[in-house]
DOGU-936171 format. One line per 8 residues: number of its first residue (from 1); for each residue x, y, z of N, C-alpha, C. Coordinates in steps of 0.1 Angstrom, whole numbers, plus 5000, padded with zeros to 4 digits. Example, Ala and Ser with C-alpha at 12.3 -4.5 7.8 and 13.67 -1.06 7.14 Angstrom:
1) 5132:4943:5078:5123:4955:5078:5132:4967:5078 ~ 5128:4978:5071:5137:4989:5071:5129:5000:5079
***
This chain:
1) 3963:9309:9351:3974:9316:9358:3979:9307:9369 ~ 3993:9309:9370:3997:9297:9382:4007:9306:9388 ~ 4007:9308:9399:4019:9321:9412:4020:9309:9421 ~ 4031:9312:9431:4035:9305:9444:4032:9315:9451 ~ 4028:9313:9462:4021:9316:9477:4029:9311:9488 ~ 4037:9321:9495:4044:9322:9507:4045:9325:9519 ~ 4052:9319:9523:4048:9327:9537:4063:9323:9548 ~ 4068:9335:9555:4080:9332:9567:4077:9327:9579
9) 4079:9315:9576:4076:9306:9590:4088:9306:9599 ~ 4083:9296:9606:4095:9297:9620:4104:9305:9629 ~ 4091:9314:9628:4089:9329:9634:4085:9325:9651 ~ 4084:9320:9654:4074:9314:9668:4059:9323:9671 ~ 4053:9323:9658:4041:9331:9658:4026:9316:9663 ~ 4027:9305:9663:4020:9293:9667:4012:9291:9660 ~ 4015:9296:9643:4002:9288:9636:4010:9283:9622 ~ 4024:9277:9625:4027:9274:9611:4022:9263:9601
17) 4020:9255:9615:4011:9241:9608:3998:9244:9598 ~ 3990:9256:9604:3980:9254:9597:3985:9264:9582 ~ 3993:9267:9586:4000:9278:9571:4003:9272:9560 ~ 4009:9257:9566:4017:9250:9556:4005:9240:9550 ~ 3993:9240:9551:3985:9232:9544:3982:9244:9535 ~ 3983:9256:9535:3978:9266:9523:3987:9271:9513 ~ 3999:9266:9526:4009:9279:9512:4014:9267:9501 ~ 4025:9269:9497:4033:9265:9485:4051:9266:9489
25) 4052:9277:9493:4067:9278:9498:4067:9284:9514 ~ 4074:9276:9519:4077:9285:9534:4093:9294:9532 ~ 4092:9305:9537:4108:9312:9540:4110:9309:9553 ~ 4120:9300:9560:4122:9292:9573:4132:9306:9589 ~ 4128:9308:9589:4139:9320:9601:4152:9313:9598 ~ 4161:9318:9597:4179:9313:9603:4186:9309:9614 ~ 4176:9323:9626:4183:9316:9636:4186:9331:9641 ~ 4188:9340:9634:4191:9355:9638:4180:9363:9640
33) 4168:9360:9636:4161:9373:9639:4155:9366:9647 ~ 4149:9351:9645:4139:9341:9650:4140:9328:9647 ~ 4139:9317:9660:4144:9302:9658:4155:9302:9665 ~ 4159:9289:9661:4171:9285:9667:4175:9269:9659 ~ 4184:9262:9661:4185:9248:9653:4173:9241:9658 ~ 4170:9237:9669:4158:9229:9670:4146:9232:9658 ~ 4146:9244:9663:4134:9246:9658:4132:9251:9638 ~ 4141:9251:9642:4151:9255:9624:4145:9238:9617
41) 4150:9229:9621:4151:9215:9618:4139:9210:9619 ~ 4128:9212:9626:4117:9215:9631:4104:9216:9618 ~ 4107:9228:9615:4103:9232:9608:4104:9227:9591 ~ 4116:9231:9589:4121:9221:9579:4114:9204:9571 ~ 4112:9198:9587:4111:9187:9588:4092:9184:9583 ~ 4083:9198:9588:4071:9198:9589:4067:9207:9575 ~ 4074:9212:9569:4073:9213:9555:4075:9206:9545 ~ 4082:9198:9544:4085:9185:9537:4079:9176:9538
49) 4075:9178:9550:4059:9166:9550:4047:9170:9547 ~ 4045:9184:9540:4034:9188:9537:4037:9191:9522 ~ 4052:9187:9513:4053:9187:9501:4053:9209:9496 ~ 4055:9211:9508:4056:9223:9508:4073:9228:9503 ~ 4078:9238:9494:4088:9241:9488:4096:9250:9500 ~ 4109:9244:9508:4119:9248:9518:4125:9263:9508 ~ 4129:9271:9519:4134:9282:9520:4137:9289:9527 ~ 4154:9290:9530:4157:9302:9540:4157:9313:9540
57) 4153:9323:9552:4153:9334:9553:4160:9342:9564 ~ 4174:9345:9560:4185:9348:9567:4181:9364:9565 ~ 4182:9371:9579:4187:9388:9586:4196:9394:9594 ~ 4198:9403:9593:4202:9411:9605:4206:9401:9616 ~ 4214:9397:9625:4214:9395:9638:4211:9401:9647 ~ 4200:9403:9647:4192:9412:9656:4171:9411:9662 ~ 4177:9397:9667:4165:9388:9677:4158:9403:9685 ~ 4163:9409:9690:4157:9424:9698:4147:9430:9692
65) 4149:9433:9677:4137:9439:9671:4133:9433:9659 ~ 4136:9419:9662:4129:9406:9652:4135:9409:9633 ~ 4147:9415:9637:4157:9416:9623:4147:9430:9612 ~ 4138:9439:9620:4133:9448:9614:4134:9465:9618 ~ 4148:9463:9621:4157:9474:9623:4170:9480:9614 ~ 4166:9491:9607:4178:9495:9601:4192:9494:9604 ~ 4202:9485:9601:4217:9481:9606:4222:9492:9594 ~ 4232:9493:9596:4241:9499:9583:4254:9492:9589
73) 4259:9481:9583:4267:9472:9581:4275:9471:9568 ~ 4288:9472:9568:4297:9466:9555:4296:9459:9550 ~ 4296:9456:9537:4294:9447:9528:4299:9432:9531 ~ 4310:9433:9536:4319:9425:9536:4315:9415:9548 ~ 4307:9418:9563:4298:9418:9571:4289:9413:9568 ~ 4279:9418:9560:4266:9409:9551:4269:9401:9544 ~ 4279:9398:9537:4281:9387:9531:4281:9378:9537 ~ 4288:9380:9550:4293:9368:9562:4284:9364:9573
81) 4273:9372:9569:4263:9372:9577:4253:9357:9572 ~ 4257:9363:9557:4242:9356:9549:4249:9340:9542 ~ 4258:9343:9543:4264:9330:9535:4267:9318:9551 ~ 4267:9325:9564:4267:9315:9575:4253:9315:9576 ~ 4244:9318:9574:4233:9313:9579:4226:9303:9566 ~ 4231:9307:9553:4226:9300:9546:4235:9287:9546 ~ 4245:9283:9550:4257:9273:9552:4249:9263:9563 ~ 4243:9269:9574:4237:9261:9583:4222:9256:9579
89) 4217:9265:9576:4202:9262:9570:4200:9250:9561 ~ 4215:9249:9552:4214:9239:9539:4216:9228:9546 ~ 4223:9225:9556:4231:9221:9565:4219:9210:9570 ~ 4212:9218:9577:4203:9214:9582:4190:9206:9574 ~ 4187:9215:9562:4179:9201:9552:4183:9194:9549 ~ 4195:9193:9545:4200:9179:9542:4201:9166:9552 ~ 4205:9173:9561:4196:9164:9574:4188:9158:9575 ~ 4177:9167:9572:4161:9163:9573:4158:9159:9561
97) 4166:9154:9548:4161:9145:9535:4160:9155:9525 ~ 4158:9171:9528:4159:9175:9513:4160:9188:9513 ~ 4160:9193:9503:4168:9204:9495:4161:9214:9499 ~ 4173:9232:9495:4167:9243:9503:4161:9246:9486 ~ 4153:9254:9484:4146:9258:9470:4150:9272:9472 ~ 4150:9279:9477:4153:9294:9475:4154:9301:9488 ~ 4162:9313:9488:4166:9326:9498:4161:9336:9496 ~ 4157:9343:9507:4147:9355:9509:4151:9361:9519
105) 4158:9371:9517:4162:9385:9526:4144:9385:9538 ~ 4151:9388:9554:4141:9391:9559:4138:9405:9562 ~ 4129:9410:9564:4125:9424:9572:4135:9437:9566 ~ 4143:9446:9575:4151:9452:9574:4163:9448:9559 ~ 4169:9433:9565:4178:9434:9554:4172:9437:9542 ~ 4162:9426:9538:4155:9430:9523:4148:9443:9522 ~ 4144:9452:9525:4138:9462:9525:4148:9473:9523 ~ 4160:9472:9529:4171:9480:9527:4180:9477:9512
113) 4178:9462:9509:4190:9459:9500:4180:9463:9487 ~ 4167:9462:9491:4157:9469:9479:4165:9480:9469 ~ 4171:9491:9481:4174:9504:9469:4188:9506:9469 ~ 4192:9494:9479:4213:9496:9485:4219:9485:9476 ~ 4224:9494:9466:4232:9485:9457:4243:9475:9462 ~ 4253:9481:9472:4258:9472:9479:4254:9457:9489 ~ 4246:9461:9495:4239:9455:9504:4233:9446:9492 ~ 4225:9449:9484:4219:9437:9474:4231:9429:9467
121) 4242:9432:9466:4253:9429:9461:4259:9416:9465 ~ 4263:9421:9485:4268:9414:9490:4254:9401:9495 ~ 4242:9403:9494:4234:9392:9498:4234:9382:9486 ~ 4238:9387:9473:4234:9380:9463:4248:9369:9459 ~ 4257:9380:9464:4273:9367:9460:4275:9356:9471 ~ 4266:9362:9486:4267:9348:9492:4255:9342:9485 ~ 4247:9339:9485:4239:9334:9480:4248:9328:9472 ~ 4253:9332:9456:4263:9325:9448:4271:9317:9454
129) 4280:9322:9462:4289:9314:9474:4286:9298:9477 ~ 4275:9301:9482:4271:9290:9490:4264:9277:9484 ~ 4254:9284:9477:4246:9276:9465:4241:9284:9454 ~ 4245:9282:9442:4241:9291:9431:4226:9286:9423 ~ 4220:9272:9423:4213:9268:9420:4199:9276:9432 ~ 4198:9284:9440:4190:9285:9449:4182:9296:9444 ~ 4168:9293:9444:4159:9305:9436:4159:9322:9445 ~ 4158:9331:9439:4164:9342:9447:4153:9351:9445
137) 4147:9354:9460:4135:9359:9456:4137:9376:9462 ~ 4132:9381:9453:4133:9399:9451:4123:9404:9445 ~ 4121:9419:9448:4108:9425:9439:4112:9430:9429 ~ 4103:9424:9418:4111:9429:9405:4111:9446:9401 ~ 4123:9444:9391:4125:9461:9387:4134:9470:9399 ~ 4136:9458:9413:4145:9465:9420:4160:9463:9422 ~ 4163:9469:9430:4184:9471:9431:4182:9452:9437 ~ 4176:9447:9443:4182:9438:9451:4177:9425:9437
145) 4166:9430:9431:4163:9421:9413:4178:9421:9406 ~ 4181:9433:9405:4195:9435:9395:4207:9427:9403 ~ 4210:9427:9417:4223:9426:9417:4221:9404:9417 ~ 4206:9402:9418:4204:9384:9420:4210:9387:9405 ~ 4202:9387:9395:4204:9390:9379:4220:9388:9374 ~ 4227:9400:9377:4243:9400:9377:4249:9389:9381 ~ 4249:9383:9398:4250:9371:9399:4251:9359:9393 ~ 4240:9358:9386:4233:9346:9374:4227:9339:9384
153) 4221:9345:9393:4207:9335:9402:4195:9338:9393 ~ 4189:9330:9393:4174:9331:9392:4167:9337:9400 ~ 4163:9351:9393:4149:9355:9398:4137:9350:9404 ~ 4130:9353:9413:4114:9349:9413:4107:9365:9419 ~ 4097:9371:9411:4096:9383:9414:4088:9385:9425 ~ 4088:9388:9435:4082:9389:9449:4071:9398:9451 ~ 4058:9398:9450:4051:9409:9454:4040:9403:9469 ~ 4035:9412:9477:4028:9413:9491:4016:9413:9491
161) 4008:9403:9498:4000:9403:9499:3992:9409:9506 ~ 3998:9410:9518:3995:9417:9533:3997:9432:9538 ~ 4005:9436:9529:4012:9449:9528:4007:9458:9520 ~ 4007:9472:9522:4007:9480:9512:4015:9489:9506 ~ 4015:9497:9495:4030:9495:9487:4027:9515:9485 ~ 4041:9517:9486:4039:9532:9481:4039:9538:9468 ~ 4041:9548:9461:4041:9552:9449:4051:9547:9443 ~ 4067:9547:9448:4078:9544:9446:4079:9530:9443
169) 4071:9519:9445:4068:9507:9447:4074:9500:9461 ~ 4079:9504:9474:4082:9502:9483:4072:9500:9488 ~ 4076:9490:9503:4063:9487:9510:4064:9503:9519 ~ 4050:9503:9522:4047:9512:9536:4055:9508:9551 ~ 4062:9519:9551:4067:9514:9566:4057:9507:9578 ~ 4064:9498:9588:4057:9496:9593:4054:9501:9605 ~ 4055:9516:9606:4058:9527:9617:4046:9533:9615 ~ 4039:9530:9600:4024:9537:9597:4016:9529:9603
177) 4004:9538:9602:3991:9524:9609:3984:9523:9593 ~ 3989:9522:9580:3986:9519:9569:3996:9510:9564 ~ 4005:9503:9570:4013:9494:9561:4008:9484:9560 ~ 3998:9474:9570:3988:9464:9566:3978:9465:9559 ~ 3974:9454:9552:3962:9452:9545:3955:9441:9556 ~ 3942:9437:9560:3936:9429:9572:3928:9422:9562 ~ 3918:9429:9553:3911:9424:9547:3915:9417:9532 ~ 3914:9399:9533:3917:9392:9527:3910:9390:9512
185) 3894:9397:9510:3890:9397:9499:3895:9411:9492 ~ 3899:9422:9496:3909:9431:9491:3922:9426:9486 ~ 3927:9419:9495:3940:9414:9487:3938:9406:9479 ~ 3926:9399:9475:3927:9388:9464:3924:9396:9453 ~ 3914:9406:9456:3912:9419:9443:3928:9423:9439 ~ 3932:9427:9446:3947:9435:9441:3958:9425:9436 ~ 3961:9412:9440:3964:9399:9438:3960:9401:9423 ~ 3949:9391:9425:3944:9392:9408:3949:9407:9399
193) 3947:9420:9401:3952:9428:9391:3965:9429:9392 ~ 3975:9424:9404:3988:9422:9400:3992:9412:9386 ~ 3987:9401:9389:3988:9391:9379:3979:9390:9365 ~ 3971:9401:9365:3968:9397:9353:3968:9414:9345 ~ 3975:9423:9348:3976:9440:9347:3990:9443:9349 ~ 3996:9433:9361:4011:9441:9363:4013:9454:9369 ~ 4002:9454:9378:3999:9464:9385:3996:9463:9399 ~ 4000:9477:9412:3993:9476:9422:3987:9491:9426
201) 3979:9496:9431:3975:9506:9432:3983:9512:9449 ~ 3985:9520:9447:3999:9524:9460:3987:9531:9473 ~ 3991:9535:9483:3981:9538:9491:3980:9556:9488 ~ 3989:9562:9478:3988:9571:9473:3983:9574:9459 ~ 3974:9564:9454:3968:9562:9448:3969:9564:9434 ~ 3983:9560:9432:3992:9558:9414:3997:9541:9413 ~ 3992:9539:9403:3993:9525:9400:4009:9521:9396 ~ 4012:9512:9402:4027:9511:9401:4026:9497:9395
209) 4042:9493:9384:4044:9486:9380:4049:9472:9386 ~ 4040:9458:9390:4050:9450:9398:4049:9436:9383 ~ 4058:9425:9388:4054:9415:9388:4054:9405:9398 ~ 4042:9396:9396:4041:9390:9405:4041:9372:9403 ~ 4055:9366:9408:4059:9352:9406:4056:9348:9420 ~ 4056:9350:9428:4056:9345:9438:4048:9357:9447 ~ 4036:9353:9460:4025:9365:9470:4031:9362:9480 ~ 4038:9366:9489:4042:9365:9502:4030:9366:9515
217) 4029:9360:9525:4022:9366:9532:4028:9366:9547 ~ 4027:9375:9556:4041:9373:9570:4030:9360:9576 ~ 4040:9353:9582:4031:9344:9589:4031:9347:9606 ~ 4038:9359:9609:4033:9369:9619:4023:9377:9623 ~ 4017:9377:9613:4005:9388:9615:3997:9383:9621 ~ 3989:9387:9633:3978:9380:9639:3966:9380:9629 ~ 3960:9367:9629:3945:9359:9619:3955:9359:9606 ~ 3969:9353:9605:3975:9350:9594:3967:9334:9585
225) 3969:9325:9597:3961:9317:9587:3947:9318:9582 ~ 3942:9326:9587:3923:9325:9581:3927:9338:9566 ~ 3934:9347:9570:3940:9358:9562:3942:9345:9550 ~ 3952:9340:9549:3962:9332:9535:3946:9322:9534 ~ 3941:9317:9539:3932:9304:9537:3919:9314:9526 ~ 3913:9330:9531:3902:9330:9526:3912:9332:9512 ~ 3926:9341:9510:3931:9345:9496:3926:9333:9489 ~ 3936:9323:9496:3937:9314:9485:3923:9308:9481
233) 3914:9308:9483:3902:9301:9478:3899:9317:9468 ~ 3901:9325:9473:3898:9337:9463:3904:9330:9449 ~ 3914:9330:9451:3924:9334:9441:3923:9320:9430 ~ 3920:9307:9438:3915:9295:9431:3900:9294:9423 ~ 3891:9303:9432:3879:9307:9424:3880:9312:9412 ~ 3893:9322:9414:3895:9326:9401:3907:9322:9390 ~ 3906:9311:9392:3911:9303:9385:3931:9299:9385 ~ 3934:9308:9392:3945:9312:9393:3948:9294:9406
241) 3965:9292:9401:3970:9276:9400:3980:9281:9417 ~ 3981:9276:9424:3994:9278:9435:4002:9267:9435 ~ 4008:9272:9431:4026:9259:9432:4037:9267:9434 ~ 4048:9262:9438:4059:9266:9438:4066:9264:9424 ~ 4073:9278:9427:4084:9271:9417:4096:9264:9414 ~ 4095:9255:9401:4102:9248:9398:4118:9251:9403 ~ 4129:9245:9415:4142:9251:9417:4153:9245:9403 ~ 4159:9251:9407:4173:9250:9389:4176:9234:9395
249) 4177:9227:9385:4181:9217:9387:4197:9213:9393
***
């Protein structure tokens, strides 16, 4: 088995360096929820030196509640939201010698464009807009899967490491004191039966259908790197490969 292993850096959480010797793809802040160009470029610059796969992650403009607040914004708005952050992101690797691999809705935005047909609509045509070759990462079987799909982006199907998911296959809010998972030998159990069952067991206890191309993990969470470091030896013990994936040429 071979998955890519993620994680949202350039959060100013102070442990990306050690993130990026574990993971496979970073999702980089934009600049709106968290970052700024320095640190945008920064970053960038310290994933490429670890042969780690670049990725922006453009939200909300809304630094106040770290882009994980419900907006209800016009389409027309999110487009222009996500197509300038992705304009400067690309912007900025190219700068730093190389290419963005894929876009990933942050916090609020992606959680909302999950079931908002529009909202997944307008994230997915800037995306097209800007760069159509850019891997487009969503949970599969959802509104924001379908509207990448329609587009003609490439999928990569997104499932959580860190998180736990409800019956509906949504994550748990994070207003519950159950939307984290802490323990990293649990997630490599559920991990593993994502990938080899297509399953996750919900915290209401009905097994829901995911796939899993790519394991995200927040690189916010406090003990995030010892968290992703014990997974991933889980997940290599069990034979399971971490790479990124291959971007469209």
């Amino acid at each position: 088995m071979r998955v890519d292993l993620n994680a949202d850096l350039g959060e100013g959480a102070g442990h990306d360096d050690e993130l990026l010797e574990l993971v496979s793809s970073a999702s980089i802040a934009c600049g709106f929820h968290a970052g700024d160009p320095v640190s945008i470029l920064a970053s960038i610059r310290a994933a490429r030196a670890r042969g780690v796969a670049v990725g922006a992650h453009p939200s909300f403009a809304d630094r106040e509640n770290f882009g994980r607040k419900e907006i209800a914004l016009p389409a027309v708005e999110v487009f222009a939201l996500v197509a300038y952050q992705l304009g400067a992101f690309r912007a900025l690797a190219t700068a730093a010698g190389t290419r963005v691999s894929h876009v990933k809705a942050h916090g609020a935005l992606y959680n909302m464009a999950v079931h908002d047909e529009k909202l997944a609509e307008a994230i997915a045509h800037a995306v097209l807009a800007v760069d159509s070759s850019l891997l487009f990462f969503a949970p599969g079987e959802s509104v924001l899967e379908r509207a990448g799909q329609s587009a003609k982006l490439r999928v990569v199907r997104e499932v959580f490491a860190d998180r736990n998911y409800l019956a509906d296959g949504s994550l748990v809010p994070r207003t519950r004191p159950d939307a984290l998972l802490h323990d990293p030998e649990e997630a490599a159990v559920r991990v593993l039966r994502m990938l080899r069952e297509g399953v996750v067991r919900s915290v209401d206890g009905k097994d829901v259908e995911v796939r899993a191309e790519t394991i995200c993990v927040h690189g916010d969470t406090p003990g995030a790197a010892a968290f992703v470091r014990a997974l991933r030896a889980s997940l290599e013990n069990n034979g399971v490969s971490i790479q990124a994936p291959q971007p469209t040429p």
